[in-house]
C-alpha positions as CSV (number, residue, x, y, z in Angstrom):
1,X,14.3,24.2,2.1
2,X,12.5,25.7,-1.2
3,X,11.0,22.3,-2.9
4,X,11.6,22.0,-6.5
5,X,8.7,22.7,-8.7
6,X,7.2,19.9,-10.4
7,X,5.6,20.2,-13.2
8,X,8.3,22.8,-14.5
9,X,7.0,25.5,-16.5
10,X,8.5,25.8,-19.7
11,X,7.9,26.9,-22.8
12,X,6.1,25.5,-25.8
13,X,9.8,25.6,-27.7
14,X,11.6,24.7,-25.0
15,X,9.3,22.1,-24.1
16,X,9.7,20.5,-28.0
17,X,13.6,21.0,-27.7
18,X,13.6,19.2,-24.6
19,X,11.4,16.3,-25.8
20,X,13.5,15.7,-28.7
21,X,16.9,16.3,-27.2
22,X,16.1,13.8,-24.4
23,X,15.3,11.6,-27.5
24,X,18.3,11.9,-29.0
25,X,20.7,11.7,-25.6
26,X,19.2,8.0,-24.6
27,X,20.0,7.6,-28.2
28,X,23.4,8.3,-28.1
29,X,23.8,6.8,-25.1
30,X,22.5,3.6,-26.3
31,X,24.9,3.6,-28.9
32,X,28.0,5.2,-27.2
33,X,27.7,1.8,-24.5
34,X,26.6,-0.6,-26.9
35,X,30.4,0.5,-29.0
36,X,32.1,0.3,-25.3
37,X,30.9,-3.1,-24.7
38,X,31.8,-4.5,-28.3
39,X,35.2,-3.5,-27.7
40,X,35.3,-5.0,-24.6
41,X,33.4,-8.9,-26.3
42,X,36.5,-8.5,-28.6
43,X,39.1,-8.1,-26.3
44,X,37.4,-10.7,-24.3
45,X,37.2,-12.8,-27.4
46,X,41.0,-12.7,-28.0
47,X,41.6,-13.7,-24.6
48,X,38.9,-16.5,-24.6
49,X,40.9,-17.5,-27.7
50,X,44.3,-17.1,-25.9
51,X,43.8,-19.0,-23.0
52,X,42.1,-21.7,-24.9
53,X,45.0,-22.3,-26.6
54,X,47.0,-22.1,-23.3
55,X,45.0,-25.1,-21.9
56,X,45.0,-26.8,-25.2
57,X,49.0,-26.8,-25.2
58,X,48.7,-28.0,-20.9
59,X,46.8,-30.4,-21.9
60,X,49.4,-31.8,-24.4
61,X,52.3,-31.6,-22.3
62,X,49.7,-33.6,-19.5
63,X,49.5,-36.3,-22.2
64,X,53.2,-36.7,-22.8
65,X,54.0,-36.7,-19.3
66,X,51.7,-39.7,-18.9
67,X,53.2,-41.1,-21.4
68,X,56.8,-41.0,-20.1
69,X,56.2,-41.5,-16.8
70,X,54.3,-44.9,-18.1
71,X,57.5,-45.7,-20.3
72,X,59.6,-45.0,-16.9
73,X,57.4,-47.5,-14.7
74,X,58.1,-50.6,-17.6
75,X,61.6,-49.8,-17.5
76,X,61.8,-50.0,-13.8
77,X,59.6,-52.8,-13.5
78,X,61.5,-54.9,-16.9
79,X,64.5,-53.9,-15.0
80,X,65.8,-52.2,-18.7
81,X,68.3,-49.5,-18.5
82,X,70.3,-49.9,-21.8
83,X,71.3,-47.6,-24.3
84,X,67.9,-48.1,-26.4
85,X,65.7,-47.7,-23.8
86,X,67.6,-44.9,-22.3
87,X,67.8,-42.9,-26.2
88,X,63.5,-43.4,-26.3
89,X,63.3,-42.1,-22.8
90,X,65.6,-38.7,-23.4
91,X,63.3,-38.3,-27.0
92,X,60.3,-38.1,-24.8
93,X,61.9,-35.8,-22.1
94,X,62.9,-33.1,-25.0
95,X,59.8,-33.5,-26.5
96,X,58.5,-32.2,-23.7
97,X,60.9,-29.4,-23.0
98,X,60.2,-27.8,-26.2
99,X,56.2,-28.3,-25.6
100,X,56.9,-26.2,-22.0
101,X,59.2,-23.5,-24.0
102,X,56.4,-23.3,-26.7
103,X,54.0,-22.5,-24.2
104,X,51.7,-19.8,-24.4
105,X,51.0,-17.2,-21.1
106,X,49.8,-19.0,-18.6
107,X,48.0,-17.6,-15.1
108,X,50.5,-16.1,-12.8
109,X,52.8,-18.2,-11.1
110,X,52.4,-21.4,-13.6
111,X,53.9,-19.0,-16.5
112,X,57.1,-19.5,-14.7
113,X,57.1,-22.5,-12.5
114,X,56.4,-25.0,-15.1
115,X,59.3,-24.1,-17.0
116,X,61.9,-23.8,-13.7
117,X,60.4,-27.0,-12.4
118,X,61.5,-28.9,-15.7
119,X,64.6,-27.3,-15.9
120,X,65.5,-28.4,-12.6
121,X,63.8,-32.2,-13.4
122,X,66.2,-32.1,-16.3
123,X,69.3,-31.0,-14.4
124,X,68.8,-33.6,-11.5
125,X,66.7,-36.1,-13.2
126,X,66.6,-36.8,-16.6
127,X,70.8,-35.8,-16.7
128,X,71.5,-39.2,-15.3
129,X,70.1,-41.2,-18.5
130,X,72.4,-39.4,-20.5
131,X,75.2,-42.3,-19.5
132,X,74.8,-46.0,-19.0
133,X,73.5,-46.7,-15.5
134,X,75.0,-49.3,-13.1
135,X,73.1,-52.0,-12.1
136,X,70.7,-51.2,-9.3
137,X,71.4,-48.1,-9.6
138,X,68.4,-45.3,-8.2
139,X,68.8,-43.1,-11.2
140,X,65.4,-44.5,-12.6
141,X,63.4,-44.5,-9.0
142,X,64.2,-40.8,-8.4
143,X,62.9,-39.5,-12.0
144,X,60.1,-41.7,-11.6
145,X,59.5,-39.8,-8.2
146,X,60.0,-36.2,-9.9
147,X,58.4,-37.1,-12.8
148,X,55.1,-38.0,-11.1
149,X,55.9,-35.0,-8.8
150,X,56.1,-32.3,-12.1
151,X,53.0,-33.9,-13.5
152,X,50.9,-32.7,-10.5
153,X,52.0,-29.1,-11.0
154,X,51.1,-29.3,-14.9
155,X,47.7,-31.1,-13.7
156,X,47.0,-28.1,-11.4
157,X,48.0,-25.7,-13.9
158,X,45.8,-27.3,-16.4
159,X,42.8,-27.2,-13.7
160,X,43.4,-23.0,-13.6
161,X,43.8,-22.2,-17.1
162,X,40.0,-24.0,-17.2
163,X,38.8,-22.4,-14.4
164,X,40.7,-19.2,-16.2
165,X,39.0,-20.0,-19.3
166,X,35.5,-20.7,-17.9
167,X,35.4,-17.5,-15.8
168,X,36.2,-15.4,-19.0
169,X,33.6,-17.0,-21.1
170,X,31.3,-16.3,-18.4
171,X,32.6,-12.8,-18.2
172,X,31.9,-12.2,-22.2
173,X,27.9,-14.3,-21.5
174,X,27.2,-11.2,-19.4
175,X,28.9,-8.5,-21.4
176,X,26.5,-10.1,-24.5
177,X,23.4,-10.1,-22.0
178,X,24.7,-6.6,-21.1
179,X,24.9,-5.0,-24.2
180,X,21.6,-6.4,-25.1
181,X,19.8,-4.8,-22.6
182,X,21.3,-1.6,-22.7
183,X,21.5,-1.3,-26.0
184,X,17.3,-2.2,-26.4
185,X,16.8,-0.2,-22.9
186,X,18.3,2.9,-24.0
187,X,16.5,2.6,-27.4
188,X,12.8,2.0,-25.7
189,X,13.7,5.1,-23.2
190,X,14.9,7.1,-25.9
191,X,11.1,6.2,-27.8
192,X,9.5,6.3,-24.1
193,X,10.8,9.9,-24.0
194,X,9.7,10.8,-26.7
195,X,6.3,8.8,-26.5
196,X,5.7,11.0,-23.2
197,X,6.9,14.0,-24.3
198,X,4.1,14.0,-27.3
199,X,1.9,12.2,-24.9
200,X,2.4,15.9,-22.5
201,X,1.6,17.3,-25.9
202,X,-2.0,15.7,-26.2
203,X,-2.5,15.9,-22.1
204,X,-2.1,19.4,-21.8
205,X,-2.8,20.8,-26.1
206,X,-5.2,18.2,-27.2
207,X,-7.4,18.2,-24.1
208,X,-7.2,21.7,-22.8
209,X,-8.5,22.7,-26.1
210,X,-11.7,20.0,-25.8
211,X,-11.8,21.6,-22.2
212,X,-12.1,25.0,-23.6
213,X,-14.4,24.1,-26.3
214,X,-16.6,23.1,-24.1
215,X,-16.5,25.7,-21.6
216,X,-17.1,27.8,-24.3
217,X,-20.1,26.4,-25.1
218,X,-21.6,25.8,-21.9
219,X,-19.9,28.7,-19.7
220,X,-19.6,25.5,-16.8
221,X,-16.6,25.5,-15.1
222,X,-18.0,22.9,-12.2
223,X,-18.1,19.9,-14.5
224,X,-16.2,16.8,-12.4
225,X,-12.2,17.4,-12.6
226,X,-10.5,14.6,-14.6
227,X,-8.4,12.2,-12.6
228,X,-4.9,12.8,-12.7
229,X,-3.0,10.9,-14.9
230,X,-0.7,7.6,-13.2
231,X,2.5,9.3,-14.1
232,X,2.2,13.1,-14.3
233,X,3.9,15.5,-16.9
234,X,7.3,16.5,-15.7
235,X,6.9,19.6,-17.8
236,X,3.9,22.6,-17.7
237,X,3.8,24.6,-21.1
238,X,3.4,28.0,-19.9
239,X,1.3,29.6,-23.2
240,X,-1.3,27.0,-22.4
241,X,-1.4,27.6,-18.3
242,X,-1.9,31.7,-19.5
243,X,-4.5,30.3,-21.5
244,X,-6.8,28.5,-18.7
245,X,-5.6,30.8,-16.6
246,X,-7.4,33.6,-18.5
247,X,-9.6,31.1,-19.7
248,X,-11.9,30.7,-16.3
249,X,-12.5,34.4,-16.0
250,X,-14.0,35.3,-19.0
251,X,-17.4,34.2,-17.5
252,X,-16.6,34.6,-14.4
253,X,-17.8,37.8,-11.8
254,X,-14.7,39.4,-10.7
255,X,-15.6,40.5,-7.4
256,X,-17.3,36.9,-6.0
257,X,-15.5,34.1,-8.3
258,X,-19.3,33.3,-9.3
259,X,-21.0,32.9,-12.6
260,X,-21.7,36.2,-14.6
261,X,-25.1,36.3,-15.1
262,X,-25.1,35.3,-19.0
263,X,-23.0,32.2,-18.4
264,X,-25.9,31.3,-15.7
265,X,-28.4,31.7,-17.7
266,X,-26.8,29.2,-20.6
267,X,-26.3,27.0,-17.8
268,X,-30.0,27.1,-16.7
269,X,-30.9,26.8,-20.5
270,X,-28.7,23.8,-21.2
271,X,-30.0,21.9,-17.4
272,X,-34.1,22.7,-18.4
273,X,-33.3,20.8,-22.0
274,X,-31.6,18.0,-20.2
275,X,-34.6,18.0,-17.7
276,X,-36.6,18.1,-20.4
277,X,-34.9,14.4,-22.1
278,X,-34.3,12.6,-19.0
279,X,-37.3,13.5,-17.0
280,X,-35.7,14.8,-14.0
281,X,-36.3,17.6,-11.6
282,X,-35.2,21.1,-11.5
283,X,-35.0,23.9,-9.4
284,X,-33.7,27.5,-9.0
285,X,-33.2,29.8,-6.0
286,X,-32.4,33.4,-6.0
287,X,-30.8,34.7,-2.7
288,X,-31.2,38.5,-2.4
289,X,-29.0,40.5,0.7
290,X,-31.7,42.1,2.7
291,X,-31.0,45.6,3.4
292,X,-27.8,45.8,0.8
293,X,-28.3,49.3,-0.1
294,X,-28.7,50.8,3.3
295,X,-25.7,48.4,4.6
296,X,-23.6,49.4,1.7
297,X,-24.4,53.0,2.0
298,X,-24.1,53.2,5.7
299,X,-20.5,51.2,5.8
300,X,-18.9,52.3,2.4
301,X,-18.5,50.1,-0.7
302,X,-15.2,48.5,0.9
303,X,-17.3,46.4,3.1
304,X,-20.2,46.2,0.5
305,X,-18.1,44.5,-1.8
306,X,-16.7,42.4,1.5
307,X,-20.2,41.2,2.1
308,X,-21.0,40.3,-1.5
309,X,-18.0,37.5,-1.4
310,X,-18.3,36.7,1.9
311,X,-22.4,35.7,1.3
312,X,-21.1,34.0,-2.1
313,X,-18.8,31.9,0.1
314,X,-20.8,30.8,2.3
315,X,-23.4,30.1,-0.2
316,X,-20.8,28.0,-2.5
317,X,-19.9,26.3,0.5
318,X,-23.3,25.0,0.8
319,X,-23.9,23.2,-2.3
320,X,-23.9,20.0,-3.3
321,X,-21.9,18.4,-6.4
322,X,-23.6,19.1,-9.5
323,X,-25.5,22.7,-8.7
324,X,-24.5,26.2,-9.9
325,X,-24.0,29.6,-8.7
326,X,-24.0,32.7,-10.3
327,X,-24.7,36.3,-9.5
328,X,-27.8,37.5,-11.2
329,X,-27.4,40.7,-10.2
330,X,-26.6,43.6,-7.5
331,X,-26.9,42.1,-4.2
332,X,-28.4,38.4,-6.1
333,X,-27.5,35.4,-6.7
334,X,-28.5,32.5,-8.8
335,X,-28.4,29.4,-7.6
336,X,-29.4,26.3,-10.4
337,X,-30.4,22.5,-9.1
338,X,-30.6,19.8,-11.3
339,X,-32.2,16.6,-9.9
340,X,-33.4,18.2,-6.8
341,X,-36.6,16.5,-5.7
342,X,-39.8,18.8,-4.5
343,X,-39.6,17.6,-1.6
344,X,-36.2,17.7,-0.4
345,X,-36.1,21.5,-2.1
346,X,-37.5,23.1,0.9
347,X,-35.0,21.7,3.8
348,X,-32.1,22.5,1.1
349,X,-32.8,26.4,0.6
350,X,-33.5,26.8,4.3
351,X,-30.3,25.2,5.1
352,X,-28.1,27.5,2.8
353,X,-30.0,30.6,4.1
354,X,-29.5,29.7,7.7
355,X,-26.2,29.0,6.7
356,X,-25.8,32.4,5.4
357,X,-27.6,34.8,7.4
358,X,-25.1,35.5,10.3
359,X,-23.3,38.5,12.3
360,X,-21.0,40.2,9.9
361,X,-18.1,41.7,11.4
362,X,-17.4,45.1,9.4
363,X,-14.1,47.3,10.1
364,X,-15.1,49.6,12.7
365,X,-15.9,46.7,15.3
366,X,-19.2,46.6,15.1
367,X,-20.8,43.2,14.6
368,X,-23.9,43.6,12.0
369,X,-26.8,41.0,11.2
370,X,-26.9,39.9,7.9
371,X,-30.1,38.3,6.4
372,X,-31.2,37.1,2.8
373,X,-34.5,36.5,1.6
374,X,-35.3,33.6,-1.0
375,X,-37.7,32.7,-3.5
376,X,-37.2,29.4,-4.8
377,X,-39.2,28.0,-8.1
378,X,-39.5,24.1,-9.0
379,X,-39.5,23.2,-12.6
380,X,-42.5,21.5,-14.1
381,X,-42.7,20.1,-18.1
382,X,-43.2,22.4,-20.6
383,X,-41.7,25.3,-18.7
384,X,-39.1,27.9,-20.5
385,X,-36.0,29.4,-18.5
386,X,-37.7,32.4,-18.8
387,X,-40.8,31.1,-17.0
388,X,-38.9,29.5,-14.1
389,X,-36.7,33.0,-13.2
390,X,-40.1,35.0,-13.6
391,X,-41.3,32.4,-11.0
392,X,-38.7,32.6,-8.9
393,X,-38.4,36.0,-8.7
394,X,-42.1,36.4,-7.5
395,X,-41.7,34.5,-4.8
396,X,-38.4,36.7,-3.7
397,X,-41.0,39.3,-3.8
398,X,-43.1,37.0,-1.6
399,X,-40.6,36.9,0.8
400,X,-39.8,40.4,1.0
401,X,-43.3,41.1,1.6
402,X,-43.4,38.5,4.5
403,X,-40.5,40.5,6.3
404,X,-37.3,39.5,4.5
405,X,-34.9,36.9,6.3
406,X,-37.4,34.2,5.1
407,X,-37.7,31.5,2.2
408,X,-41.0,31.1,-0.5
409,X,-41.2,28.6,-3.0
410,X,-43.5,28.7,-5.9
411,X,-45.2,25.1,-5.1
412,X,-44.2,22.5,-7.8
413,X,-48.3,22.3,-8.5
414,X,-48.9,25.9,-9.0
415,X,-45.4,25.9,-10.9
């Protein structure tokens, strides 16, 4: 499965459209929820209200149930069951009826049982005071019983509408904490968006163009690569990618990859000042193909030019954080080292030319020795570029003379 390209390349317009629509969605967003969830606190609010009044009304008829069942247990226990006492008591009971038929919606069942279940007290209950009882008769006992009975039911219908009540108020809490953070989260994405998409802006305008700049100036494309950044870009603008892209081979030899030879020579001039300030040591190396000319004309300039990158590889491969490589020329090439010490100069060269003197296998099957000679020069104070090629390139005639496929160094005395 093809993975998905990240960073995406876009374009610098499409990059800015994209930064600011982004912007503008989380925006939108933010505000499109935060309307959603206000309609919702005031529906919530209406029913908060509702049910308030609900539970304020249960709680009434609670109270004047107490009340008459109380009246009911003096007239039991006084043993009064006249006309005055009966006249009080049926007050109470309609009192009560038109507190249930006043009531408000109530949660499920309760809407309906409260006002069935007095209904039926009245019709089997409270009916019986409506004529002069006989003495001992039950009339009283039994209302007392369904009284206290009804009054459980409007106690457990109180306890829901506050559990009712409490759960929506709990229910609009989170809808407030909700809204909050969605409205303040979509807002600080929206700006985060935007604060990356110009942050993108600097990363890959602001600092390619310092990069450039300076590559400009020094023709050094081996300075230390930047770290990348915690959260990369999501999005590559595609003039600037042309640009370094283009960028890297305007000093750079098309055939090997390595320095041209002006960009090595500001590189050596910009590494002897630095020398110069900070005192430290410097060295330069020029690694000439023995026998180019007679390899390139015997094997065609297919496997010429094969050589040249292959010996540039291998050389490259070789050095050490911090040195350069450029081809000075033909079948040279430049090699610059800052901070090498005199004496580890020596066993460094020797290793790279080892390294690089091998069997070359060219295309007709034959397997060909390939040697380089070196001349190697160790900077001293007071010295000029110009003075330390000159030096190195006598002892690459040094070498030559002493058979090719060796190393001489100017000693750092004579230097």
């Amino acid at each position: 499965m093809k993975k998905w390209p990240i960073p995406i390349e876009v374009s610098f317009r499409t990059f800015v459209a994209i930064t600011f629509a982004g912007s503008i969605f989380f925006h939108v967003v933010g505000l499109g929820l935060h309307s959603y969830l206000n309609g919702q606190k005031k529906a919530l609010i209406g029913k908060i209200e509702s049910l308030a009044e609900a539970e304020s009304q249960v709680s009434e008829i609670d109270a004047s149930l107490s009340a008459f069942h109380e009246e009911l247990l003096r007239s039991l226990a006084e043993g009064r069951s006249q006309g005055g006492e009966r006249r009080k008591l049926l007050i109470q009971a309609r009192l009560i009826r038109v507190l249930i038929q006043n009531l408000g919606q109530l949660d499920g069942r309760n809407h309906t049982r409260l006002p069935a279940g007095w209904a039926s007290l009245e019709k089997n209950g409270i009916a019986c005071l409506r004529h002069p009882l006989p003495e001992g008769s039950p009339c009283l006992q039994q209302l007392l019983s369904q009284v206290g009975a009804f009054q459980l039911h409007v106690i457990d219908s109180r306890r829901n509408e506050v559990r009712r009540l409490s759960l929506v108020e709990h229910r609009q809490l989170h809808l407030e904490h909700l809204d909050t953070w969605l409205y303040w989260g979509s807002t600080v994405l929206g700006l985060l968006f935007m604060a990356m998409g110009w942050r993108n802006v600097v990363l890959q305008v602001g600092e390619p163009i310092k990069d450039v700049a300076g590559y400009l100036q020094s023709f050094d494309e081996s300075i230390p690569k930047k770290s990348p950044p915690l959260i990369p870009p999501l999005f590559s603008i595609r003039e600037l990618s042309i640009l370094l892209k283009n960028m890297t081979r305007i000093y750079r030899d098309p055939l090997t990859g390595t320095l041209v030879r002006r960009a090595i020579i500001k590189i050596l001039a910009r590494e002897m000042v630095r020398a110069e300030k900070e005192g430290f040591s410097l060295a330069v190396a020029i690694f000439d193909i023995d026998e180019f000319k007679e390899y390139n004309n015997h094997y065609g300039h297919v496997a010429g030019d094969a050589l040249l990158q292959s010996v540039s590889t291998r050389i490259q491969g070789k050095l050490v954080e911090g040195e350069f490589l450029g081809r000075w020329g033909g079948e040279e090439f430049l090699v610059v080292s800052p901070r090498i010490t005199p004496e580890a100069v020596l066993n460094h060269y020797a290793e790279i030319r080892g390294f690089v003197s091998c069997s070359n296998q060219v295309a007709t099957g034959e397997s060909v020795l390939v040697t380089v000679s070196v001349g190697v020069a160790i900077r001293v104070p007071g010295q000029t570029e110009d003075d330390l090629i000159r030096l190195a390139e006598g002892a690459l005639a040094q070498a030559k003379q002493e058979g090719r496929n060796c190393l001489a160094v100017v000693p750092h005395k004579e230097a």
